[in-house]
N, C-alpha and C positions, 0 to 999 in steps of 0.2 A: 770356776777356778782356772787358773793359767799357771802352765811353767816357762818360766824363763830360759830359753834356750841358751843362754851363755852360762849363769851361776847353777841352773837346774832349779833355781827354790821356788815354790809354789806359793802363789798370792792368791787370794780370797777377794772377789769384791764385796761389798757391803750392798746388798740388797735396799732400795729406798721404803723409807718410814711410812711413806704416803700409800703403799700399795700394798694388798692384803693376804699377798700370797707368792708364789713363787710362778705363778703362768697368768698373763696380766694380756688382756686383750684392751686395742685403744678405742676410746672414745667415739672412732668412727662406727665401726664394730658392732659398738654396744648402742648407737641410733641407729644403725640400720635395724636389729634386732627388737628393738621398740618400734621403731616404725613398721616393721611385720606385724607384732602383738598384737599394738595398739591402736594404729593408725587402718592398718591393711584387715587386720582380727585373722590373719592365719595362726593354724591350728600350732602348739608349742612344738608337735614331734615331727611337723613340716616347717618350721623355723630352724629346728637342732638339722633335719638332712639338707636344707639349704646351707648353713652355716659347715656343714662339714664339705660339703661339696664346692664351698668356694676356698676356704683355709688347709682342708687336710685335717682337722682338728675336730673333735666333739665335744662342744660345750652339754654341760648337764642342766638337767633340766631346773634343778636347783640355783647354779649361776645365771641362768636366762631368766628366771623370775626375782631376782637379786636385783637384776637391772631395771625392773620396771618397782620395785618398792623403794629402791634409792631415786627414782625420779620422784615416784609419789611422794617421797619425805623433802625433797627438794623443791619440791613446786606446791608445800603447805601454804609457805607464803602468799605466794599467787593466789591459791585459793581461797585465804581465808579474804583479801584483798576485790575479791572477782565477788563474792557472796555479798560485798556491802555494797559495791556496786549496783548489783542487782536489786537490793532492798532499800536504793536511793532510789532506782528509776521510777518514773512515771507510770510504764506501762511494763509489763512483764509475759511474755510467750513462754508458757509452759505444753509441753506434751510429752508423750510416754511410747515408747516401743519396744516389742518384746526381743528375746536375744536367748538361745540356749548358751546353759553352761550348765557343764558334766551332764548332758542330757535332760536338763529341767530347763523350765522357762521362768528366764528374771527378765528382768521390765529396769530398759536404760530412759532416765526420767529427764529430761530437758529442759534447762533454764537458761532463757536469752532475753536480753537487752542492747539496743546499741551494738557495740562493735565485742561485747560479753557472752561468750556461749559456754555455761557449765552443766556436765552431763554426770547423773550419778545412779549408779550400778544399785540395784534393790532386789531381793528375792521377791517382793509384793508389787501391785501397782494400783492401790487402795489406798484408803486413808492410813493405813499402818505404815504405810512407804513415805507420803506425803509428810506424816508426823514425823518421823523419823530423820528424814533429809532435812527438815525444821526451815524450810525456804519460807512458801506460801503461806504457815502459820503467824512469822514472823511480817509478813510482808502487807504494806497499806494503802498502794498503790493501786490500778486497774490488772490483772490477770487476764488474757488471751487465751484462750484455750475452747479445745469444742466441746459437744453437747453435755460430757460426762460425768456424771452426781458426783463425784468425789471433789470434783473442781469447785462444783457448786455448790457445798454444803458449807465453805467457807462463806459468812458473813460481812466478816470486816472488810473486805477488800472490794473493790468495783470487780466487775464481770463483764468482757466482752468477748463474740466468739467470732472465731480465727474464720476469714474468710474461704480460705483452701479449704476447709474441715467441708463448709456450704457448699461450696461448689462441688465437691465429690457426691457428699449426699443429692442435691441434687442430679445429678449426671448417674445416680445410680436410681432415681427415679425414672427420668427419661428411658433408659437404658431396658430398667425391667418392666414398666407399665406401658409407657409410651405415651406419659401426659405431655402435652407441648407445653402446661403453662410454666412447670418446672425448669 
């Protein structure tokens, strides 16, 4: 609201239609923010004292996770897009790593092709997870991936294993026996 110093009378502006509230952070803001979360994985309530330390301001924990579901809704497309991709390619690099959240351990699941890398978030890292993410089920190509039965319990698909996975195992041959031929 504004008064007019000459007549005194008070004008209103009109708040835009596009924005969903009356304290509206921009767009830089809310990548950097994502980019802490998601890209960097610092923790939400060292995100909220970063962001108040550089603004003055306390975003809620509530609005800070608003910004990363409205990217996830906005880059559905992408995804669903990235997933045929994958289930075109020839060959396919899967692997699996673990990751705590709220103090449990879920298993961030890895699918790459080409210049395609989609990573998806699992409380499992079993066949329950595999089923579920519906990739590899789906997929008719050759699979990548090391030693481990869940990978290999799929039939349809070719099976080759990831050279890096080899070379650890070996090197941790070496390492603890002390075969040379390894």
């Amino acid at each position: 609201m504004k008064e007019c110093p000459s007549c005194l009378s008070k004008v209103k502006g009109q708040f835009p239609a596009d924005l969903q509230g009356p304290l509206q952070y921009g767009n830089g803001l809310k990548a950097y923010v994502i980019n802490l979360l998601v890209c960097q994985m610092v923790a939400l309530n060292r995100v909220q004292k970063c962001v108040t330390s550089m603004i003055g301001q306390t975003l809620s924990e509530a609005s800070i996770l608003k910004y990363v579901i409205r990217l996830h809704q906005a880059l559905a497309d992408w995804e669903a897009d990235a997933i045929n991709q994958l289930l075109k390619s020839p060959a396919l690099n899967v692997d699996e790593t673990s990751l705590r959240v709220d103090k449990t351990n879920h298993w961030i699941h890895v699918y790459a092709a080409g210049d395609v890398t989609l990573k998806r978030l699992h409380r499992k890292r079993g066949l329950e997870a595999i089923n579920t993410i519906d990739i590899i089920p789906r997929y008719s190509g050759v699979i990548i991936h090391d030693c481990w039965a869940s990978y290999l319990s799929y039939d349809h698909c070719g099976h080759a294993l990831c050279g890096s996975h080899l070379l650890r195992e070996l090197t941790f041959i070496v390492d603890s026996n002390g075969y040379a031929w390894a």
